[in-house]
ROSE-4610 file (N, C-alpha, C; in Angstrom, 1 decimal, always signed):
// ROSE-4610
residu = [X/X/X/X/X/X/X/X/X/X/X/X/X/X/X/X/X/X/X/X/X/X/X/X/X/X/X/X/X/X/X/X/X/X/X/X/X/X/X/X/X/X/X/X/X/X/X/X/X/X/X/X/X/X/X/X/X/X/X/X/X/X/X/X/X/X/X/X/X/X/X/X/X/X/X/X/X/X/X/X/X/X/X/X/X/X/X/X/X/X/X/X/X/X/X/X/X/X/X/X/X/X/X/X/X/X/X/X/X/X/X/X/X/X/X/X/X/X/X/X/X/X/X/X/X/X/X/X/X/X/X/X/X/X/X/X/X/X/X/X/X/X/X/X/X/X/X/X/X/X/X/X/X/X/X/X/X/X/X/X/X/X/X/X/X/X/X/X/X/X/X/X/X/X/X/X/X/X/X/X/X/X/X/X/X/X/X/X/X/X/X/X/X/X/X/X/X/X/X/X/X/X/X/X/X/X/X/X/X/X/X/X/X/X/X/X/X/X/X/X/X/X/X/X/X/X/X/X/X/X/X/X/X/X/X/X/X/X/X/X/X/X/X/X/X/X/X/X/X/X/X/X/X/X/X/X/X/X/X/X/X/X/X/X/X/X/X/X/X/X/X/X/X/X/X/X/X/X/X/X/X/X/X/X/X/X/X/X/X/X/X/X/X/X/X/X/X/X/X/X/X/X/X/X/X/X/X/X/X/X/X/X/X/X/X/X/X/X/X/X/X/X/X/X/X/X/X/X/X/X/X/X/X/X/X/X/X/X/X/X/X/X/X/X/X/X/X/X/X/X/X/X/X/X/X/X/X/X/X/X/X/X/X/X/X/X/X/X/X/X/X/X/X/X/X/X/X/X/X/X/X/X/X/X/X/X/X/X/X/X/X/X/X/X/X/X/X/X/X/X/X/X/X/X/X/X/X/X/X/X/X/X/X/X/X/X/X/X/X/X/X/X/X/X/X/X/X/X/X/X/X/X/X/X/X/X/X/X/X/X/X/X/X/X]
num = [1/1/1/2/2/2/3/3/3/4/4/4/5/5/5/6/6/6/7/7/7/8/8/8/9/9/9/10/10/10/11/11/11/12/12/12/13/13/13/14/14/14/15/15/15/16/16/16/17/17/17/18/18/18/19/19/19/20/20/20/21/21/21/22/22/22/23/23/23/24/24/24/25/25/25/26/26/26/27/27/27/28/28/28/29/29/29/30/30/30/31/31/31/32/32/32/33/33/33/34/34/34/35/35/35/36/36/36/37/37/37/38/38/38/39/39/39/40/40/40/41/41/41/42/42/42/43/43/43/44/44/44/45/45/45/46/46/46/47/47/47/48/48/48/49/49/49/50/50/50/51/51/51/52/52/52/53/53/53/54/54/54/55/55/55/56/56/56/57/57/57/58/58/58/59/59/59/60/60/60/61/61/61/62/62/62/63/63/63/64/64/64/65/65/65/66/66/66/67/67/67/68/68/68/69/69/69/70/70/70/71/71/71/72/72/72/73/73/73/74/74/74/75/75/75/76/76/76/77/77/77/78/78/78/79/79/79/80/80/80/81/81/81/82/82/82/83/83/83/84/84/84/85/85/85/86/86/86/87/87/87/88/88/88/89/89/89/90/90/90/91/91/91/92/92/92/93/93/93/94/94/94/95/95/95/96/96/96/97/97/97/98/98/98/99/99/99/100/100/100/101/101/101/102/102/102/103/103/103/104/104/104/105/105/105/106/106/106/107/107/107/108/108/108/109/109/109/110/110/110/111/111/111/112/112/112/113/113/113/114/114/114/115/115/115/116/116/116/117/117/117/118/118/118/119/119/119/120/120/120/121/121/121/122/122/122/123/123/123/124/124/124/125/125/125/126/126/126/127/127/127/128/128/128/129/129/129/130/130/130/131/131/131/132/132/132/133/133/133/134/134/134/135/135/135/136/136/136/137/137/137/138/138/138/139/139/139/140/140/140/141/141/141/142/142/142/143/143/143/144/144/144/145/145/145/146/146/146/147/147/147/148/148/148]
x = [+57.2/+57.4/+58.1/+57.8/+58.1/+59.9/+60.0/+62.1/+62.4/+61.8/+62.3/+63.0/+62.0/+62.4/+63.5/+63.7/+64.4/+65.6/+65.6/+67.0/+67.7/+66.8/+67.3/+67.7/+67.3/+67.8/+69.3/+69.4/+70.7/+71.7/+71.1/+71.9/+72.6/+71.2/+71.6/+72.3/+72.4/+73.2/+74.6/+75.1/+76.0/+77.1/+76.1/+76.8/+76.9/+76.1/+76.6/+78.3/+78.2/+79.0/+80.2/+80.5/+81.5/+81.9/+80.9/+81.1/+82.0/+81.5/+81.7/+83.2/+83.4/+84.7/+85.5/+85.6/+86.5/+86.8/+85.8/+86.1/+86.5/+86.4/+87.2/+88.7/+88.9/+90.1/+91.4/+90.4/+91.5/+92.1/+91.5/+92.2/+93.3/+94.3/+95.2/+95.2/+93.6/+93.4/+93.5/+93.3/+93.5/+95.0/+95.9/+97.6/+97.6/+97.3/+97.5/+97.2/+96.1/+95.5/+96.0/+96.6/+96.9/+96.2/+94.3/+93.6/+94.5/+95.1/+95.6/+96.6/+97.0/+97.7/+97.0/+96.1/+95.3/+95.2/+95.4/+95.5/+94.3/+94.8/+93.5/+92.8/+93.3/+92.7/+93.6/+95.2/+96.4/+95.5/+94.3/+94.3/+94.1/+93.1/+92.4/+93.8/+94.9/+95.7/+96.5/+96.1/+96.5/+95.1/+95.6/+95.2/+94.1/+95.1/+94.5/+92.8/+93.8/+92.7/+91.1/+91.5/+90.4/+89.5/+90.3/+89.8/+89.2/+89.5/+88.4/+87.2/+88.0/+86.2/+85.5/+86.1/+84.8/+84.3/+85.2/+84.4/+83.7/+83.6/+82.8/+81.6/+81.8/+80.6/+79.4/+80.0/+79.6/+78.5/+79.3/+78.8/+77.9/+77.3/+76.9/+75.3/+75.8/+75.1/+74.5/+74.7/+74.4/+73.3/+73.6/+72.7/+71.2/+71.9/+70.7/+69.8/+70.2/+69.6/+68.6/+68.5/+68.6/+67.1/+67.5/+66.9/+64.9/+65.5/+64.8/+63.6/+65.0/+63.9/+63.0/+63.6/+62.5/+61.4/+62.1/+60.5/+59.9/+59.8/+59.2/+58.2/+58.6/+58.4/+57.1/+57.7/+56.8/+55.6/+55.6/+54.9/+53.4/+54.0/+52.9/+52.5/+53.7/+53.7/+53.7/+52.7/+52.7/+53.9/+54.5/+55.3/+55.0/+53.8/+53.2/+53.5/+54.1/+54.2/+55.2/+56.4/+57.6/+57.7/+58.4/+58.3/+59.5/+59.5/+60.3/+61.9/+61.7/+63.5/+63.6/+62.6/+63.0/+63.4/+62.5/+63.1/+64.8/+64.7/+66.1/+67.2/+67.1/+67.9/+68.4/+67.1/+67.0/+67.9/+67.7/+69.0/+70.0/+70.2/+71.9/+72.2/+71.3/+72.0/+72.6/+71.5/+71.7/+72.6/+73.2/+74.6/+75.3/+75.6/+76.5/+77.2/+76.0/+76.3/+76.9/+76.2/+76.6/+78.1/+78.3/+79.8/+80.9/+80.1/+81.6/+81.5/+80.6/+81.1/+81.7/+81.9/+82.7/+83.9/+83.9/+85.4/+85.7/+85.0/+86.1/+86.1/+85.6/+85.5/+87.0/+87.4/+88.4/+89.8/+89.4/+90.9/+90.8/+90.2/+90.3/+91.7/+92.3/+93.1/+92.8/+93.3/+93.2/+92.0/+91.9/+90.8/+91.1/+91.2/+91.7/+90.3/+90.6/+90.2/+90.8/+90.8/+91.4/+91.2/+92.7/+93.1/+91.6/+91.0/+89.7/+88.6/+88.6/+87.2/+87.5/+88.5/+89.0/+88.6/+88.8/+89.1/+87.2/+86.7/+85.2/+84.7/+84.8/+84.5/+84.4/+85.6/+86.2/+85.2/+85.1/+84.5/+82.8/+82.0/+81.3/+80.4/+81.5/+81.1/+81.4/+82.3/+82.5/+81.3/+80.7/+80.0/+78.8/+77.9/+77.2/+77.2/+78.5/+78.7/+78.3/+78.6/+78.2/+76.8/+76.3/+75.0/+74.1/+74.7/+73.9/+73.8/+75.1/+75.2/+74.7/+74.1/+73.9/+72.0/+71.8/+70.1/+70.0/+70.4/+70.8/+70.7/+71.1/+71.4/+70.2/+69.8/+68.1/+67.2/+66.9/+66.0/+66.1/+67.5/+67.2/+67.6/+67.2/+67.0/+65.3/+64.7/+63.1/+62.2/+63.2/+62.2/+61.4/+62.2/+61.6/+61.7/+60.7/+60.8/+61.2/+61.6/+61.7/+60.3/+59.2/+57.9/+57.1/+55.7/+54.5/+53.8]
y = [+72.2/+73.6/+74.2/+74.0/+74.2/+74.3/+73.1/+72.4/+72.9/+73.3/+74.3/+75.7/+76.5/+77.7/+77.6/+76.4/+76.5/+75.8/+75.2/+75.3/+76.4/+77.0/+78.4/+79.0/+79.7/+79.8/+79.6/+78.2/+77.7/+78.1/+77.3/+78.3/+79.4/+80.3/+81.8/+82.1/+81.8/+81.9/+81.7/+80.1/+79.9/+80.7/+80.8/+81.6/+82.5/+83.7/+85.0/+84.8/+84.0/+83.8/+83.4/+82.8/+82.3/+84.0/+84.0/+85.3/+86.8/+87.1/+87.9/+87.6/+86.3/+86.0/+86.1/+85.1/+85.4/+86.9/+87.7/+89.0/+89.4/+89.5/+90.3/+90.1/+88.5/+87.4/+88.3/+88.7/+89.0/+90.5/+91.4/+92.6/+91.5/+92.3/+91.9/+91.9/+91.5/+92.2/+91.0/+89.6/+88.4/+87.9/+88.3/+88.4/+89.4/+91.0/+91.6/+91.9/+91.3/+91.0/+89.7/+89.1/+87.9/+86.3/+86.6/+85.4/+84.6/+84.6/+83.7/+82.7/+83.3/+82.6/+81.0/+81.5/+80.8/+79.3/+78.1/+77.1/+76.5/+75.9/+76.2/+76.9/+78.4/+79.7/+80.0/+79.7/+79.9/+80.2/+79.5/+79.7/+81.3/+81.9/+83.1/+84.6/+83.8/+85.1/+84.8/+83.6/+83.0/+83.9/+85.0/+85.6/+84.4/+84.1/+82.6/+82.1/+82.0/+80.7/+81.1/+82.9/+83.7/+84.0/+83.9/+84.6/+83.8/+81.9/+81.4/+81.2/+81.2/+80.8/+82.1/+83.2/+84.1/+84.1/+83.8/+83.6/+82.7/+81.5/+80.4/+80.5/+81.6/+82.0/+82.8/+83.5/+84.5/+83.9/+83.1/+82.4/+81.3/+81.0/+80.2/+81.3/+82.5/+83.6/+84.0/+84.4/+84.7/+83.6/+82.6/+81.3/+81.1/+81.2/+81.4/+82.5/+83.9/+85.1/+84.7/+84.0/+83.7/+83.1/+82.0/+80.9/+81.2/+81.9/+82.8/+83.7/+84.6/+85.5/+85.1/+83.9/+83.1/+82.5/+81.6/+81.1/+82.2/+82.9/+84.0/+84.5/+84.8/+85.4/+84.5/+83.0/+82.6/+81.6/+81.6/+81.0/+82.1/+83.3/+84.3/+85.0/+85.4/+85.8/+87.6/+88.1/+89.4/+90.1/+91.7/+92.4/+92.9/+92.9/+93.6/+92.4/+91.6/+90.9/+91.2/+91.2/+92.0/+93.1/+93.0/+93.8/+95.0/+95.9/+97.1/+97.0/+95.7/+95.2/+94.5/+93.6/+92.6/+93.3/+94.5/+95.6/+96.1/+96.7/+97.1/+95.7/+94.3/+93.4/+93.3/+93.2/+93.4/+94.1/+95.2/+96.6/+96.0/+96.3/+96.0/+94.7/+93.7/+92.8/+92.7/+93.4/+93.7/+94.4/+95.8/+96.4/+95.5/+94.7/+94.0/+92.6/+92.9/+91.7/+92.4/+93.6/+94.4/+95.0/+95.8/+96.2/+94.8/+93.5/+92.4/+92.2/+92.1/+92.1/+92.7/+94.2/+95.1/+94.8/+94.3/+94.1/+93.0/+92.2/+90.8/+91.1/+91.4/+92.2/+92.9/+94.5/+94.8/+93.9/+92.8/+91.6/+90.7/+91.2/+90.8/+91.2/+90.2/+90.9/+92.0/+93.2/+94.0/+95.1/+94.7/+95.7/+96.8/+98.2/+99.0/+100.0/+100.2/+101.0/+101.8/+103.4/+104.6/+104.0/+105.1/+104.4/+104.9/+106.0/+106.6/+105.7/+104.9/+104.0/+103.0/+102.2/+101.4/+101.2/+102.7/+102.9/+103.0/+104.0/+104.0/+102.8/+101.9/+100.4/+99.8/+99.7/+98.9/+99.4/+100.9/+101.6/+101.0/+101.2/+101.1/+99.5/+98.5/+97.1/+97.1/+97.4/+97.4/+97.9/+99.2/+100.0/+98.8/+98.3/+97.8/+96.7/+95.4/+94.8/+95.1/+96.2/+96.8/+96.7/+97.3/+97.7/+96.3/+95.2/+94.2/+93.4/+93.7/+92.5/+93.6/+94.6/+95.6/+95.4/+95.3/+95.0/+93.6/+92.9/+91.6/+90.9/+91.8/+91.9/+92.5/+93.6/+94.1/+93.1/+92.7/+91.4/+90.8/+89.9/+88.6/+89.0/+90.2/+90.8/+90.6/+91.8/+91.9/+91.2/+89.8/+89.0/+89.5/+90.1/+90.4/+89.5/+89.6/+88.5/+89.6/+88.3/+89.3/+89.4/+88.3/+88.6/+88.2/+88.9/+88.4/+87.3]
z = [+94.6/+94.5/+95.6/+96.7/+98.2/+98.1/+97.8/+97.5/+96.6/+95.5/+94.1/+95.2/+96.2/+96.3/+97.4/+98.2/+99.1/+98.7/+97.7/+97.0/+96.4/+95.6/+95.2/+96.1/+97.3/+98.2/+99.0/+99.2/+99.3/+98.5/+97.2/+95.8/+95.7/+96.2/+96.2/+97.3/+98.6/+99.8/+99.2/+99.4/+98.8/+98.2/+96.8/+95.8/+96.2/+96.9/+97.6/+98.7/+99.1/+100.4/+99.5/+98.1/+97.2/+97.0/+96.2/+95.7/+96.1/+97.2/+98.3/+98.9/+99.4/+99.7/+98.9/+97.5/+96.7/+96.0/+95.8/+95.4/+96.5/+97.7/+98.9/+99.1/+98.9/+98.7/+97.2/+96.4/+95.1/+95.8/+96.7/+97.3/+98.5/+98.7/+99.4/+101.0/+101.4/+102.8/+103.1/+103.1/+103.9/+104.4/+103.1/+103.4/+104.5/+104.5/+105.2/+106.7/+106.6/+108.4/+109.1/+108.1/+108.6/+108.4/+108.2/+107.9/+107.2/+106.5/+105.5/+106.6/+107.5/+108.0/+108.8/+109.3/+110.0/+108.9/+110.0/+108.8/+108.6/+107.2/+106.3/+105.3/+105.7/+104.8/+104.0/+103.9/+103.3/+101.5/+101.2/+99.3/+99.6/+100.6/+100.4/+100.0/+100.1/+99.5/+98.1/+97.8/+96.3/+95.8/+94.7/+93.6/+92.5/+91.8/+90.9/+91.6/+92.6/+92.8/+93.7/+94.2/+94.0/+93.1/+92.2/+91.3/+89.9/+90.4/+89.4/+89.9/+91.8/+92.6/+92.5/+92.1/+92.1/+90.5/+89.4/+88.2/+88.2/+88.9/+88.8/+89.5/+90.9/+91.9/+90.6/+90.2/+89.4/+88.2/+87.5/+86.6/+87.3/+87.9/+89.2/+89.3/+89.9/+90.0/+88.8/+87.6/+86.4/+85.8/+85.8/+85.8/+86.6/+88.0/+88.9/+88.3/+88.1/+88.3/+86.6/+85.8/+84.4/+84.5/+85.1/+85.7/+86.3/+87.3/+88.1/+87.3/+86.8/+85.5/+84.3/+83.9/+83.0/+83.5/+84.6/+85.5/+85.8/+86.1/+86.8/+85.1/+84.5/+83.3/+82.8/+82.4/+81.8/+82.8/+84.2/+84.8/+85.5/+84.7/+85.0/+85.5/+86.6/+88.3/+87.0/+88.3/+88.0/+88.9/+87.8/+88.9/+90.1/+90.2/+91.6/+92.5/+92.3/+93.3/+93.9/+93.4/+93.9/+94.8/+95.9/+96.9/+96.6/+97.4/+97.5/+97.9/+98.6/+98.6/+97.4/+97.1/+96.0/+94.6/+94.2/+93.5/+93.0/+94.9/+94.8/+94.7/+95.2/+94.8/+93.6/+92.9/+91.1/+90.4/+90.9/+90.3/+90.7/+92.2/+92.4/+92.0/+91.7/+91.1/+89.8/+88.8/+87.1/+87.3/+88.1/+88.5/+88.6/+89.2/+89.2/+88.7/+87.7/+86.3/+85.1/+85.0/+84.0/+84.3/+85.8/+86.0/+85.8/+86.5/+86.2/+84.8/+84.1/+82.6/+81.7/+82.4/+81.7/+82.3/+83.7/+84.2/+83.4/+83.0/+82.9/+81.2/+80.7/+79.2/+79.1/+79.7/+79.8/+79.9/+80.5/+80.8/+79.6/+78.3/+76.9/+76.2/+75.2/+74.7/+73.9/+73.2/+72.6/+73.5/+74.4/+74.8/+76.1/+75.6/+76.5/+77.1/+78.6/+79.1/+79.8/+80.1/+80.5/+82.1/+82.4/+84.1/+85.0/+84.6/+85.2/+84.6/+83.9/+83.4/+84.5/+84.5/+85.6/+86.8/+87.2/+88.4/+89.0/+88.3/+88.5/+88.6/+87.3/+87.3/+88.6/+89.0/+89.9/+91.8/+91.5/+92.6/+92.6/+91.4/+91.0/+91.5/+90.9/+91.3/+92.9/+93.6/+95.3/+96.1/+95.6/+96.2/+95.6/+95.0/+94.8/+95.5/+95.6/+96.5/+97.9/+98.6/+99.7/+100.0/+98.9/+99.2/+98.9/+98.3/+98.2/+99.9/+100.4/+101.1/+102.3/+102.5/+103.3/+103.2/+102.1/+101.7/+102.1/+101.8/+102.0/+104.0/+104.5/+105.7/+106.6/+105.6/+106.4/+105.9/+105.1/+104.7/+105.2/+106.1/+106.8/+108.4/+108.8/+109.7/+109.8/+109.0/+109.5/+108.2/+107.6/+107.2/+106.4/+105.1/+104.1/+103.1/+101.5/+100.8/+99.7/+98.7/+97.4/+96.3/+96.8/+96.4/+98.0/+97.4/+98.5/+98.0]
């Protein structure tokens, strides 16, 4: 049981750190500061290849988060177990599954969205990102869990 959660863990590290980078990698800030230059990091301003490692992180992540919720569900853990970060992880995470699925939904053919749905979208998933890896960052600061 012990190795079950501290792989998840890894898992979930990991995949945050995929995640995070490749979505930061598809904005044009690694060409522009230069990281890219640095050798070695030259993919992080290739678009493409951002952009399947973060579909792949994602789908990686989606899985995990799936995974999680069913064990959790059918092994009988009550919600009161869940802590006050572990809550807010919850949301900004389901935020952030539901905004990339409208993003990657919109890059369907035949499927339009107004330059202001877009643009919100796009605000919407960033600002969430922030705030994950911001919550994210006070928890493995003062060593919070996402249950007791």
């Amino acid at each position: 049981m012990k190795t079950t959660g501290k792989l998840r863990r890894y898992i979930y590290v990991l995949t945050l750190f995929f995640i995070t980078l490749s979505g930061f990698g598809q904005m044009p800030i690694f060409k522009r500061y230069y990281i890219a230059d640095i050798p070695g990091l030259g993919w992080l301003a290739q678009f493409y290849v951002t952009h399947i490692i973060h579909y792949a992180a994602a789908s990686v992540l989606i899985a995990l988060v799936l995974y999680i919720l069913f064990d959790f569900i059918f092994n009988g853990s009550g919600l009161n177990r869940i802590t006050g970060s572990g809550y807010l992880k919850i949301v900004i995470l389901a935020g952030l599954i539901v905004s990339g699925g409208l993003m990657v939904f919109k890059n369907l053919p035949g499927v339009y969205y107004g330059h202001t749905t877009i643009i919100v979208l796009d605000l919407v998933h960033l600002s969430l990102c922030m705030m994950l890896l911001c919550v994210s960052l006070y928890t493995l600061i003062w060593e919070k869990k996402w249950v007791n």
